[in-house]
gemmi code that builds the backbone of each chain (N, CA, C; Angstrom):
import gemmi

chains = {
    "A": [
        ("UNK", (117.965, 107.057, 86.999), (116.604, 107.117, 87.552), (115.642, 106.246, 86.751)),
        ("UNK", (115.962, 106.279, 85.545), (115.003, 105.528, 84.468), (114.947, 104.233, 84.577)),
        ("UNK", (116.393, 104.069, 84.795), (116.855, 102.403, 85.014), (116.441, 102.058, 86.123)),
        ("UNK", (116.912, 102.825, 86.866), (115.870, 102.251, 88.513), (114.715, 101.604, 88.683)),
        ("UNK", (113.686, 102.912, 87.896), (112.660, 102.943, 87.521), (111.804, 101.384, 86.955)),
        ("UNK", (112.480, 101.102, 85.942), (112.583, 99.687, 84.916), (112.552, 98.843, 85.512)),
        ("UNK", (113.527, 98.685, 86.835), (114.181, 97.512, 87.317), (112.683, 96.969, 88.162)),
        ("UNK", (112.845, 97.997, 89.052), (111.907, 97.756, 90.675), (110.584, 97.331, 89.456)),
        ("UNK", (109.981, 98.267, 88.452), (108.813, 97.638, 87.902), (108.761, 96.210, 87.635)),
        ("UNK", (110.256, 95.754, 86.712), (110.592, 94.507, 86.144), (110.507, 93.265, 87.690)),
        ("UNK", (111.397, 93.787, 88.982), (110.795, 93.157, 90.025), (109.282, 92.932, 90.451)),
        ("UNK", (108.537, 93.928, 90.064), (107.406, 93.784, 90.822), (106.681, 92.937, 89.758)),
        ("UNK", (106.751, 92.799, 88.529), (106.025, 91.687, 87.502), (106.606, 90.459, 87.801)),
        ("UNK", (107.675, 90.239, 88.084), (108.467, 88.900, 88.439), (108.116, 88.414, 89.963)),
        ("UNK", (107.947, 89.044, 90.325), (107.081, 88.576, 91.613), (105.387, 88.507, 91.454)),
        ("UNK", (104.623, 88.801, 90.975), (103.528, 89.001, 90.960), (103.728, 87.271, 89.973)),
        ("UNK", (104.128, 87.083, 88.504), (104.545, 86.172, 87.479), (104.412, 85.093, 88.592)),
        ("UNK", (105.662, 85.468, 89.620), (106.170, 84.298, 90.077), (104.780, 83.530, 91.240)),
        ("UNK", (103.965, 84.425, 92.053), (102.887, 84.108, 92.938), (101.896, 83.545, 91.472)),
        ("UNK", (101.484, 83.630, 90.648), (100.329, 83.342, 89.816), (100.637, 82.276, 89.386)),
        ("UNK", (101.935, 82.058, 88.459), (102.215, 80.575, 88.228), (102.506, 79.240, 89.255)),
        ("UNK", (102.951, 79.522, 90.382), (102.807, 78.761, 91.634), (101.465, 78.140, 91.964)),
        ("UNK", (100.469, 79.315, 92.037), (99.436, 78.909, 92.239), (98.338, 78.458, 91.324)),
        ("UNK", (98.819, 78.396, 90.391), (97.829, 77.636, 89.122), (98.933, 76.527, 89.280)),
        ("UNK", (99.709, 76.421, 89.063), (100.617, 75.133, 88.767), (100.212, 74.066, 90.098)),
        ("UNK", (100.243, 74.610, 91.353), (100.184, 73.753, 92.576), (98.541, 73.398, 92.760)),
        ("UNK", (98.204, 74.508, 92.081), (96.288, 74.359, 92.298), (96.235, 72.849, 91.721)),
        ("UNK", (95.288, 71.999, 92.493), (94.916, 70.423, 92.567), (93.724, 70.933, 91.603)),
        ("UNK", (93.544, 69.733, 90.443), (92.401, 70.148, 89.401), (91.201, 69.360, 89.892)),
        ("UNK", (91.465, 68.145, 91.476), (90.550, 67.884, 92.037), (90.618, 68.029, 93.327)),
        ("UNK", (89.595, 67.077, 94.159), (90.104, 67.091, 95.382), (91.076, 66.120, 95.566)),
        ("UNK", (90.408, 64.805, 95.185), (91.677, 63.727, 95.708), (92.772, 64.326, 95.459)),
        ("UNK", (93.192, 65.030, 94.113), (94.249, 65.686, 93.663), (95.135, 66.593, 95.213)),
        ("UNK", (93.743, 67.377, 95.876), (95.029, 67.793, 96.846), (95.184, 66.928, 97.747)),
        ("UNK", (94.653, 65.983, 98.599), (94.699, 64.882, 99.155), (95.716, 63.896, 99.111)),
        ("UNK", (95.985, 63.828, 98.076), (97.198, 63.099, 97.675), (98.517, 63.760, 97.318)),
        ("UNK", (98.575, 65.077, 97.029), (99.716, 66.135, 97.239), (99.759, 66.279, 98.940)),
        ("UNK", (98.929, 66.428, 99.450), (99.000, 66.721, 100.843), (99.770, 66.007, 101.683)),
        ("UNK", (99.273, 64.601, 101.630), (99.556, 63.453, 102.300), (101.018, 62.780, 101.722)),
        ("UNK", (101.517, 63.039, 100.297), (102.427, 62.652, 99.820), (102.440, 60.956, 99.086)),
        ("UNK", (100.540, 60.688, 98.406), (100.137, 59.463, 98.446), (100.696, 59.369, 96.746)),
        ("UNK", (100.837, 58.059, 96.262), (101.121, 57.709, 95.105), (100.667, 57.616, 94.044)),
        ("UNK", (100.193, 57.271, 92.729), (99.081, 57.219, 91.417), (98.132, 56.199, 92.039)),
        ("UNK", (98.361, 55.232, 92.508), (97.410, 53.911, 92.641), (96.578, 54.090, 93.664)),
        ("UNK", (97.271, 54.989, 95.035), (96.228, 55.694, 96.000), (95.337, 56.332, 95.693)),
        ("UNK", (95.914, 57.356, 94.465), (95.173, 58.779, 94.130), (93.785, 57.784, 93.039)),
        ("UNK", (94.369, 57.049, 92.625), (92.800, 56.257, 91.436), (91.897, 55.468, 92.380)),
        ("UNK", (92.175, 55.079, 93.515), (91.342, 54.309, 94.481), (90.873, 55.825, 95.125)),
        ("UNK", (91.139, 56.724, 95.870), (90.703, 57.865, 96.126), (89.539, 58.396, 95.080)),
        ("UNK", (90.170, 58.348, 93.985), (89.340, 59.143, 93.128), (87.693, 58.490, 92.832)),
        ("UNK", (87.920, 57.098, 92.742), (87.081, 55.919, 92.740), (86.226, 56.144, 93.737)),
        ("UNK", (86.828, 56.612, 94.968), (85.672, 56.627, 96.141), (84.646, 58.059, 96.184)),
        ("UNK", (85.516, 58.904, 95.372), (84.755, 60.230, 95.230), (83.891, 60.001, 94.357)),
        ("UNK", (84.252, 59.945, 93.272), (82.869, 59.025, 92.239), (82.061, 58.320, 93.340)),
        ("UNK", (82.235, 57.705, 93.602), (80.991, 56.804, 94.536), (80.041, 57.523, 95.205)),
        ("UNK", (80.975, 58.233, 95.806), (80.520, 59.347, 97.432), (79.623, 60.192, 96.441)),
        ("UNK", (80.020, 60.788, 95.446), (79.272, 62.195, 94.624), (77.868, 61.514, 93.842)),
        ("UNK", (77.926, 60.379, 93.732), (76.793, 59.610, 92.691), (75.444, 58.952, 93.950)),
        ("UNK", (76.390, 59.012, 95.825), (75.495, 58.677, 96.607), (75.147, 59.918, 97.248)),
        ("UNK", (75.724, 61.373, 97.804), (75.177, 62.322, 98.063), (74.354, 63.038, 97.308)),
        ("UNK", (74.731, 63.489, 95.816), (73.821, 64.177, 95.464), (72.462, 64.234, 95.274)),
        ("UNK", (71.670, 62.862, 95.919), (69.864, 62.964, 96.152), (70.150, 63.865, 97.120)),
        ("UNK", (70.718, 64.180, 97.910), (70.429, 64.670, 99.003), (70.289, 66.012, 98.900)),
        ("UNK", (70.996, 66.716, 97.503), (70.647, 68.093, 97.370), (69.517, 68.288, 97.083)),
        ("UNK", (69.109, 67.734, 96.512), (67.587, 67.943, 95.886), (66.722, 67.364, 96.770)),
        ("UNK", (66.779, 66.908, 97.654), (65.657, 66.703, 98.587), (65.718, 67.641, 99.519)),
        ("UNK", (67.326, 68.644, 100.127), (67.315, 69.571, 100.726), (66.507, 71.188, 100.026)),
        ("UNK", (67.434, 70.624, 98.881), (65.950, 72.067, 98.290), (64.784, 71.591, 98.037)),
        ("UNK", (64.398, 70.362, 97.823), (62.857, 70.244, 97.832), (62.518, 70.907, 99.296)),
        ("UNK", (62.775, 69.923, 101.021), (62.991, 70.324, 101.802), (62.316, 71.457, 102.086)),
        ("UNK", (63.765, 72.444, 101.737), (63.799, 73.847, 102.211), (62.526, 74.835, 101.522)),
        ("UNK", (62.020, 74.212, 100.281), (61.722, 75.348, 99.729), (60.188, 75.081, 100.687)),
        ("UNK", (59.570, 73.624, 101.269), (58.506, 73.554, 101.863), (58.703, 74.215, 102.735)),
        ("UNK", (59.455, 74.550, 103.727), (60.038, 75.179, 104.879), (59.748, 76.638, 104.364)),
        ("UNK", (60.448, 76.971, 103.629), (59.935, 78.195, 103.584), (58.817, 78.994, 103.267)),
        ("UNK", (58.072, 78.366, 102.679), (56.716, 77.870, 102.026), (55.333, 78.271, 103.436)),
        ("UNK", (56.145, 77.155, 104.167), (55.234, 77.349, 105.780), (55.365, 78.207, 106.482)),
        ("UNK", (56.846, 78.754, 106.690), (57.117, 79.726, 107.114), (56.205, 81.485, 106.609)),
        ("UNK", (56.723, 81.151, 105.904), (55.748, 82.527, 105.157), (54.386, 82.409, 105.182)),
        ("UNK", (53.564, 81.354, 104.769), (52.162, 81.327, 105.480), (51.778, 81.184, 107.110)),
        ("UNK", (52.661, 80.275, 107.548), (51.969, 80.528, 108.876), (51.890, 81.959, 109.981)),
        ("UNK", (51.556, 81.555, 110.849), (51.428, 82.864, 112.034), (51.913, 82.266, 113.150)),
        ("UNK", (52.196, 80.847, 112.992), (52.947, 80.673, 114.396), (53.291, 78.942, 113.853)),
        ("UNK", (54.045, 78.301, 115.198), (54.495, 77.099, 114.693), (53.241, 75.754, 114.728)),
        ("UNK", (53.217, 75.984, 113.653), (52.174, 74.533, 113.711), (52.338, 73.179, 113.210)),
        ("UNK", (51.754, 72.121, 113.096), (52.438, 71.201, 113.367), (53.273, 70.700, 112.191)),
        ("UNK", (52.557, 70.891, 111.047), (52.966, 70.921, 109.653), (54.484, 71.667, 109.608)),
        ("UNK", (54.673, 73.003, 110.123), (55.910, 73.402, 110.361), (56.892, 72.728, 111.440)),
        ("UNK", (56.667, 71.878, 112.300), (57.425, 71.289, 112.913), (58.074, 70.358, 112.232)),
        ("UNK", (56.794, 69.491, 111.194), (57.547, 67.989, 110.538), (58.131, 68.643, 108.967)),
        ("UNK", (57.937, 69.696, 108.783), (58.966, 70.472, 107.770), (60.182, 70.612, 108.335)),
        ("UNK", (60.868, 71.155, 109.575), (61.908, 71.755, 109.969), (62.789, 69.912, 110.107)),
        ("UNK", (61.583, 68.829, 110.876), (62.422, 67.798, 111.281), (62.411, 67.245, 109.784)),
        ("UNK", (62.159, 67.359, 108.817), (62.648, 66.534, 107.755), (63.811, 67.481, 106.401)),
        ("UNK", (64.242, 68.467, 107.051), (65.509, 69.276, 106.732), (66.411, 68.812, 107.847)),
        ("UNK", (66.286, 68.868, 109.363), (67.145, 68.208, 109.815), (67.439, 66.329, 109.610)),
        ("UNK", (66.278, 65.630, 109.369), (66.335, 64.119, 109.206), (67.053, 64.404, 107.185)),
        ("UNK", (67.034, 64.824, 106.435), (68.174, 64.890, 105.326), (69.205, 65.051, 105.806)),
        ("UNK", (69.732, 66.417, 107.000), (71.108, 67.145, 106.834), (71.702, 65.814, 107.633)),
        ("UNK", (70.774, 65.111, 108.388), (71.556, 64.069, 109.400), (72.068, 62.797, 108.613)),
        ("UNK", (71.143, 62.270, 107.080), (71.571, 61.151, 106.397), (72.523, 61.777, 105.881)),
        ("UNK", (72.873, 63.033, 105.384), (73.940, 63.575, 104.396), (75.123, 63.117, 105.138)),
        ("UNK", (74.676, 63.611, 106.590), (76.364, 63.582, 107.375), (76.986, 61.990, 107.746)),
        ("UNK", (75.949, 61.134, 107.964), (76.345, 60.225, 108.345), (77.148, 59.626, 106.958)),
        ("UNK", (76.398, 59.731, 105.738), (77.084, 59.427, 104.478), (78.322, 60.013, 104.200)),
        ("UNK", (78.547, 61.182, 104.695), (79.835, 61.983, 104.321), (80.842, 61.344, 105.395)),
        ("UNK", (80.286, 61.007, 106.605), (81.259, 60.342, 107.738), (81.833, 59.005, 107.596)),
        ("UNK", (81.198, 58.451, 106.698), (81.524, 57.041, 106.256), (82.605, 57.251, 104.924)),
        ("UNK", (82.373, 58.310, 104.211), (83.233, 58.063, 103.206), (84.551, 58.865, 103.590)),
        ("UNK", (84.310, 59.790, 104.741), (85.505, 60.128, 105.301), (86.156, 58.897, 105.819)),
        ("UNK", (85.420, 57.653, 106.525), (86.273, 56.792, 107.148), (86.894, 56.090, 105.948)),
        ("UNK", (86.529, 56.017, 104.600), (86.942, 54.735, 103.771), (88.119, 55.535, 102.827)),
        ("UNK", (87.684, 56.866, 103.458), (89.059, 57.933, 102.846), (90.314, 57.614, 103.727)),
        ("UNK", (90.106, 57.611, 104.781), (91.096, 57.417, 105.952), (91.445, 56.436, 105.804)),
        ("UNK", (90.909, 55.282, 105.690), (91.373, 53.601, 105.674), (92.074, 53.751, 104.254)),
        ("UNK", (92.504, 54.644, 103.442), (93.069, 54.499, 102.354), (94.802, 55.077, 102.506)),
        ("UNK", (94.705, 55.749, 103.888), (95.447, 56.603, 104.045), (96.384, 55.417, 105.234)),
        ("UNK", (98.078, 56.240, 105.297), (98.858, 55.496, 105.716), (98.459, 55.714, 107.379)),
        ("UNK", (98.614, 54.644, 108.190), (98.203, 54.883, 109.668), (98.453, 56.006, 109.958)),
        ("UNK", (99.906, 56.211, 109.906), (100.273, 57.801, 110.702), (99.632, 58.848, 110.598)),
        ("UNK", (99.188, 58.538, 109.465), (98.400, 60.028, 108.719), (96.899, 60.425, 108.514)),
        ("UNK", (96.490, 59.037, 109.718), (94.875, 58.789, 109.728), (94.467, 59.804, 110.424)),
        ("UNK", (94.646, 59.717, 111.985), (94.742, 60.243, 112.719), (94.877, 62.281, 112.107)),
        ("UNK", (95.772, 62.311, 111.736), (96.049, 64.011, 111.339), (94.687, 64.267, 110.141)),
        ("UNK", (94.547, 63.359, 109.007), (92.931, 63.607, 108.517), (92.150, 63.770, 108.930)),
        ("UNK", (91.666, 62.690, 110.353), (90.781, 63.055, 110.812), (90.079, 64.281, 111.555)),
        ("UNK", (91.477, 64.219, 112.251), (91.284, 66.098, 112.920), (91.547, 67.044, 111.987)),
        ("UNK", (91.444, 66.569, 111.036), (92.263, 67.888, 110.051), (90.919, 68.450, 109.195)),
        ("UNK", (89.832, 67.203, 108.949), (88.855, 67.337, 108.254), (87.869, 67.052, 109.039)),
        ("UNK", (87.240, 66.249, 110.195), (85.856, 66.668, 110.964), (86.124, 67.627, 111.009)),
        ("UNK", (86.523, 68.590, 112.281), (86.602, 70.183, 112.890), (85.825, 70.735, 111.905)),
        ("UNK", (86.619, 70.829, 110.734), (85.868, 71.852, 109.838), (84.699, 71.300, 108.915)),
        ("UNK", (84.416, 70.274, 109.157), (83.235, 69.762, 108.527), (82.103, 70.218, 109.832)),
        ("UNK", (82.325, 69.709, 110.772), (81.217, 70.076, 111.751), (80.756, 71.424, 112.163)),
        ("UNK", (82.222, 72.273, 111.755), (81.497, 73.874, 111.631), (80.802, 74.054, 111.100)),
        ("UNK", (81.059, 73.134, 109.834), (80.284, 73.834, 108.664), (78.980, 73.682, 108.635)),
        ("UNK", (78.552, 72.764, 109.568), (77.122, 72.374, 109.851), (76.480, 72.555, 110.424)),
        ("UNK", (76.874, 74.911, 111.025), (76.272, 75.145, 111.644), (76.865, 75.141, 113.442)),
        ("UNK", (78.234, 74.863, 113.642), (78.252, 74.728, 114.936), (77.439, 73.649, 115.613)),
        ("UNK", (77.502, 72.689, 115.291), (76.251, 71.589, 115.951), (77.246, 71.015, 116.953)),
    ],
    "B": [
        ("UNK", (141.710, 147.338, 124.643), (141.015, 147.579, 124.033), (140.024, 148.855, 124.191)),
        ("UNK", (139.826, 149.828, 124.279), (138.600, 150.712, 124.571), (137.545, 150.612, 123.281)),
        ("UNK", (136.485, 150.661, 123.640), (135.556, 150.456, 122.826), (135.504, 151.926, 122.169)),
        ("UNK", (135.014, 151.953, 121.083), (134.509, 153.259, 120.361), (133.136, 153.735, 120.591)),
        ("UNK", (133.518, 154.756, 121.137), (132.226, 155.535, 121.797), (131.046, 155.875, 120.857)),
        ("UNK", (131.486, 156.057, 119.539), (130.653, 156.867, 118.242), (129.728, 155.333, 117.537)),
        ("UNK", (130.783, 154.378, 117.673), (130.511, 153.234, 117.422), (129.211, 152.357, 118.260)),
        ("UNK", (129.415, 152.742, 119.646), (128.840, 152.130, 120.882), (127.254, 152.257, 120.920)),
        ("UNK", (127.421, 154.035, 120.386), (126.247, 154.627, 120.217), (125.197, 154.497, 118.952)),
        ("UNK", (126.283, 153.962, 117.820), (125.469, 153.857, 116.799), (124.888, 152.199, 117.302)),
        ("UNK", (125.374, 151.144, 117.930), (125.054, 150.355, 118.210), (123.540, 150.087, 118.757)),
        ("UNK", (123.341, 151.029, 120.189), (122.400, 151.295, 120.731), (121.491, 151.299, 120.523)),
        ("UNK", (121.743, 152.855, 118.999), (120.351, 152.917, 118.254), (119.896, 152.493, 117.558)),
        ("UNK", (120.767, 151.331, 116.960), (120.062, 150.352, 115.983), (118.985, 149.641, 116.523)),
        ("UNK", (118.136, 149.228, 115.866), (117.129, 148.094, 116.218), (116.603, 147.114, 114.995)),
        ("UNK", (116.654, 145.929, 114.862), (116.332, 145.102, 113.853), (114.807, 145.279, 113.592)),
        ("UNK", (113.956, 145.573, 112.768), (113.258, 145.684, 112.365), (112.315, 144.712, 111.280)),
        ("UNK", (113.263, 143.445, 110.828), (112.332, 142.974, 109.872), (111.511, 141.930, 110.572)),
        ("UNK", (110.291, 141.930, 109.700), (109.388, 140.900, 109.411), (109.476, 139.844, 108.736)),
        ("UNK", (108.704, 138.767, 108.646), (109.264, 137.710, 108.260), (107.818, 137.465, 107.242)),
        ("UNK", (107.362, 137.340, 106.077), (106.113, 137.320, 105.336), (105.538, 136.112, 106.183)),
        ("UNK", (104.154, 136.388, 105.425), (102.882, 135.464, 105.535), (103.438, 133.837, 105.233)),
        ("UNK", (102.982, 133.097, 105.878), (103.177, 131.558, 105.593), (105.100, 131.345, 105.249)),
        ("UNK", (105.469, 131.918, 105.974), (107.349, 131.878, 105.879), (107.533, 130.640, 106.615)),
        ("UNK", (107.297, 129.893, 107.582), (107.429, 128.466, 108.253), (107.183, 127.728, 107.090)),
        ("UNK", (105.836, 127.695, 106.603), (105.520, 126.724, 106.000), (106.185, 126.559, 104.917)),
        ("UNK", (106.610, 127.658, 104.136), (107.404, 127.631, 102.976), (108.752, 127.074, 102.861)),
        ("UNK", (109.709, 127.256, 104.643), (110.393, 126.788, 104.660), (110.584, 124.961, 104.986)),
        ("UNK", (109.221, 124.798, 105.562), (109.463, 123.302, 105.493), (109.201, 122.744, 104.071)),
        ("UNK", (108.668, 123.610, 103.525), (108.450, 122.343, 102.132), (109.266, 122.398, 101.446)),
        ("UNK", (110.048, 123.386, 101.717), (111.479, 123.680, 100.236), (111.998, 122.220, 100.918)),
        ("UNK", (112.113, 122.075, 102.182), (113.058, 120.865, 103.187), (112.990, 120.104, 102.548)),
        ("UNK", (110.884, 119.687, 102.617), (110.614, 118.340, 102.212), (110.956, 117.748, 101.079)),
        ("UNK", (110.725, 119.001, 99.808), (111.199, 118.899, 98.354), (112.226, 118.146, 98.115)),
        ("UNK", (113.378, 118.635, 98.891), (114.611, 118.087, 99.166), (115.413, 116.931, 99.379)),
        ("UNK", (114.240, 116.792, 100.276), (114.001, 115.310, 101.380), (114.381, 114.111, 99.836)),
        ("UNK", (114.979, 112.763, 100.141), (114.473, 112.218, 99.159), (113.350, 111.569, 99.477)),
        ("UNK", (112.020, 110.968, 98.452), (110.798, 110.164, 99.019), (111.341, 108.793, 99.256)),
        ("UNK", (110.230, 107.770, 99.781), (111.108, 106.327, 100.144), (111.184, 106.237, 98.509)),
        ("UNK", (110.119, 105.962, 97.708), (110.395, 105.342, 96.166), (111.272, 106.288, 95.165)),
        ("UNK", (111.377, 107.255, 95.396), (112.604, 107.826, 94.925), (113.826, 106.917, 95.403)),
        ("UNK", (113.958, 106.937, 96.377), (114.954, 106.266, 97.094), (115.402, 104.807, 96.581)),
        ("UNK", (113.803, 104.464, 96.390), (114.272, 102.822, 96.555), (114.465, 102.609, 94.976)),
        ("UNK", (113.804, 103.670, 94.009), (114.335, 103.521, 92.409), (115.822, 103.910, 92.335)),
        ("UNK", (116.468, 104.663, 93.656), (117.916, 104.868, 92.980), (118.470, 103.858, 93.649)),
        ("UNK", (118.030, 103.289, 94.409), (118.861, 101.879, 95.287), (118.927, 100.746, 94.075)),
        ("UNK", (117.714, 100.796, 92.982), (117.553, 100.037, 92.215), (118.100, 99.818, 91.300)),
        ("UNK", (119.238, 101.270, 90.827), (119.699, 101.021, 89.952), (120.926, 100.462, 90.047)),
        ("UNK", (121.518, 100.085, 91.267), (122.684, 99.404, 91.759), (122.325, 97.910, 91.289)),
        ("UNK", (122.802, 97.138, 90.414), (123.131, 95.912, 90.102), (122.890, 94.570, 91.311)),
        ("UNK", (123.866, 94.727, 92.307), (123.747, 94.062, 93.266), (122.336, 94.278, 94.156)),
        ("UNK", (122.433, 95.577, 94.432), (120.962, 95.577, 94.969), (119.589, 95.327, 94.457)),
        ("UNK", (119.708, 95.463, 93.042), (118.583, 94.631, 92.572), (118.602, 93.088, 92.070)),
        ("UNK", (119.494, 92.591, 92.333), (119.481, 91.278, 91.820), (118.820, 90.653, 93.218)),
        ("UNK", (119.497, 91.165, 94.263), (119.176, 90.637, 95.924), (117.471, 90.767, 95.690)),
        ("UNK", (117.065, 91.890, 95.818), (115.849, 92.543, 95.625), (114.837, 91.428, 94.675)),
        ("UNK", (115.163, 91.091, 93.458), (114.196, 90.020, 92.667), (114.504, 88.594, 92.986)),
        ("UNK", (115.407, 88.279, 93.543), (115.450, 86.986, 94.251), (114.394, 87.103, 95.915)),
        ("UNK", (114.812, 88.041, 96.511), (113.641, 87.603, 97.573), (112.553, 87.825, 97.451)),
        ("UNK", (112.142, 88.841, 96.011), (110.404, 88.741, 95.590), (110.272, 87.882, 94.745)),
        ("UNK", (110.894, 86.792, 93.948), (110.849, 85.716, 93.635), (110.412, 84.802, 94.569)),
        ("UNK", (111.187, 84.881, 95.613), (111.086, 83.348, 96.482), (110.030, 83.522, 97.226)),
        ("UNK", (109.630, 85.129, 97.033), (107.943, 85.267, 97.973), (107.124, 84.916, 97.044)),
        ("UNK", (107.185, 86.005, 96.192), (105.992, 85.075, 95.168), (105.359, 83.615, 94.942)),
        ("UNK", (106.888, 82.819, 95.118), (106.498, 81.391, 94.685), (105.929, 80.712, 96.505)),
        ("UNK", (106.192, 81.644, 97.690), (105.803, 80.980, 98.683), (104.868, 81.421, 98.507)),
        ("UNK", (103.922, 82.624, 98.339), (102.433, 82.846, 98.442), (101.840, 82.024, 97.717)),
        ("UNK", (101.979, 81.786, 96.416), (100.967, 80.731, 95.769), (101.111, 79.907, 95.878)),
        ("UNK", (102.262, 78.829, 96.906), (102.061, 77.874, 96.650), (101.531, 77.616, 98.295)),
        ("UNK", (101.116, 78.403, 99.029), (100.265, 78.508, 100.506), (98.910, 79.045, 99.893)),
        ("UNK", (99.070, 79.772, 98.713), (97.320, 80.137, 98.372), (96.783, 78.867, 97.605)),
        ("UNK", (97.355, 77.744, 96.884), (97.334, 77.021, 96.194), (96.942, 75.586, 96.891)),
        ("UNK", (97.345, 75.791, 98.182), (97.317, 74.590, 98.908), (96.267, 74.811, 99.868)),
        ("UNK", (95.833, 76.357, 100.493), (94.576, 76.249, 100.964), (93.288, 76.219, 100.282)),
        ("UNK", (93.297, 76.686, 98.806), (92.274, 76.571, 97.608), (91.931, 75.090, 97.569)),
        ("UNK", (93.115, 74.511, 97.553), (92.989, 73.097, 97.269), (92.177, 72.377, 98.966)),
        ("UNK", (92.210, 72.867, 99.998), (91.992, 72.600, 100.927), (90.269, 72.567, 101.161)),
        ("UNK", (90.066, 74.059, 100.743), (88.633, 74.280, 100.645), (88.135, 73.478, 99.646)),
        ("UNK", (88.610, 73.367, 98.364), (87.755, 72.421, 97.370), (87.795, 71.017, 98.025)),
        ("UNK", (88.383, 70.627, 98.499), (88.359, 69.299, 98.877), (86.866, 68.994, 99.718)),
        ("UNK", (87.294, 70.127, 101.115), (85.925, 69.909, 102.048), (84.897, 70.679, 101.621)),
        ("UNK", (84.532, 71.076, 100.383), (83.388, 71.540, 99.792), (82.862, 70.529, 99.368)),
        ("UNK", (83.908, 69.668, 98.730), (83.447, 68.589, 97.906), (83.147, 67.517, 98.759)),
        ("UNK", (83.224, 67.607, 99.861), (83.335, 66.057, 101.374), (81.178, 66.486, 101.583)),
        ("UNK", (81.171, 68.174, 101.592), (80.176, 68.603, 102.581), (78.591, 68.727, 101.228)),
        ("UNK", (78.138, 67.373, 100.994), (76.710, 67.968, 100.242), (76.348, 68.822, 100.122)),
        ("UNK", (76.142, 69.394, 101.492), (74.898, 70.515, 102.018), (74.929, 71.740, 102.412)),
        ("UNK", (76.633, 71.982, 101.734), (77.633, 73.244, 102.470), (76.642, 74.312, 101.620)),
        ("UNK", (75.812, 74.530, 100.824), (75.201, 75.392, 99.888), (73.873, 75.822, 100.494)),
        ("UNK", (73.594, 74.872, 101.156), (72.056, 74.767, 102.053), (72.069, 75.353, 103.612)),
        ("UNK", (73.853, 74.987, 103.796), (73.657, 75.900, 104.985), (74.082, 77.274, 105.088)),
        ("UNK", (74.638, 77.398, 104.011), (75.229, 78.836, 103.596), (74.332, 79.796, 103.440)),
    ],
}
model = gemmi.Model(1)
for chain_id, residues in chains.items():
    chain = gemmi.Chain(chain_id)
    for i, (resn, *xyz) in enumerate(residues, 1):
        res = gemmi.Residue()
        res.name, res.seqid = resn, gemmi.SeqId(i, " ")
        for name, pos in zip(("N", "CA", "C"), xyz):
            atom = gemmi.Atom()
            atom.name, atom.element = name, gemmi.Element(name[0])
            atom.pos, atom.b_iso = gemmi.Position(*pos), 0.0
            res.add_atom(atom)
        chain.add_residue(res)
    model.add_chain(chain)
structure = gemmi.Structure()
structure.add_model(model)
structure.setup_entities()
């Protein structure tokens, strides 16, 4: 009974062992990192990839800070006003005129991601990554 | 055969009489259940069979290493398009 006991425990750490090290070991320490596990791309892909993320991250990030500048006016109006006035209109269109430069920037570096990628496998990125980019933006 | 008449009669007048105590069902199912083996009782004495546990840590081995490396690859999935989406924080 004891031994039984031992064993099934000793199974259930060796399985638990075995799910944790898998997934730290397979975990990508970037993105290109899974991108290039994914796709099955080589070192010289993955440093031109990586190259373009540097780029992409050094040209999106104004855009956070103009979305929270943005937002925080938005909310700002929101809470003072009593109804929509006009000041709150050209608040709301200049959170949507950011979220629209963000995307078009993110759509371009998706394409120069894709043009990095082997033909066959353009195509499956693309649907693989708009869909869920455009959810994410709200269902638009 | 003729039956015994003295016999026939003591028969007659017998009548069974007992009772059965308070909560007597219930007592008898649980002595059952006691009995019963549980599944992990069960599956610790299945365990102590050699063969059956070697089978046993090989297919929670080979699960283990399939869950993380499907939790590992959708982690990696989400960081990627977190990292594609600026503004994923703004619309959240």
């Amino acid at each position: 009974m004891k031994r039984g006991l031992l064993t099934l425990l000793g199974i259930v750490v060796l399985g638990a062992a075995a799910y944790l090290a898998t997934s730290r070991w397979m975990s990508p320490s970037t993105p290109s990192g899974w991108l290039c596990r994914e796709y099955g791309l080589g070192p010289e892909c993955e440093g031109r990839l990586r190259e373009l993320e540097r780029d992409y991250g050094s040209r999106c990030g104004p855009y956070c800070a103009s979305m929270c500048e943005a937002n925080g006016r938005l909310k700002k109006l929101v809470i003072d006003s009593s109804g929509v006035t006009p000041e709150l209109r050209a608040a709301i269109a200049e959170t949507d005129r950011i979220r629209t430069e963000a995307r078009i920037s993110m759509l371009e570096h998706i394409y120069s991601v894709a043009s990095q990628l082997p033909p066959e496998k353009r195509r499956d990125y693309l649907l693989r990554v708009l869909p869920r980019l455009t959810d994410s933006c709200g269902n638009r | 055969m003729t039956p015994d008449p003295q016999l026939s009669s003591l028969l007659q007048d017998w009548a069974y009489n007992a009772e059965t105590p308070a909560g007597f069902r219930r007592e008898v199912w649980s002595r059952i259940e006691a009995r019963r083996p549980q599944f992990l009782q069960h599956l610790i004495s299945l365990m102590a069979h050699p063969r059956i546990a070697a089978a046993t840590a090989a297919v929670v081995l080979m699960t283990g290493v399939l869950a993380g490396s499907l939790q590992a690859r959708s982690a990696g999935e989400t960081l990627y398009l977190r990292s594609l989406d600026p503004l994923a924080a703004h619309d959240r």
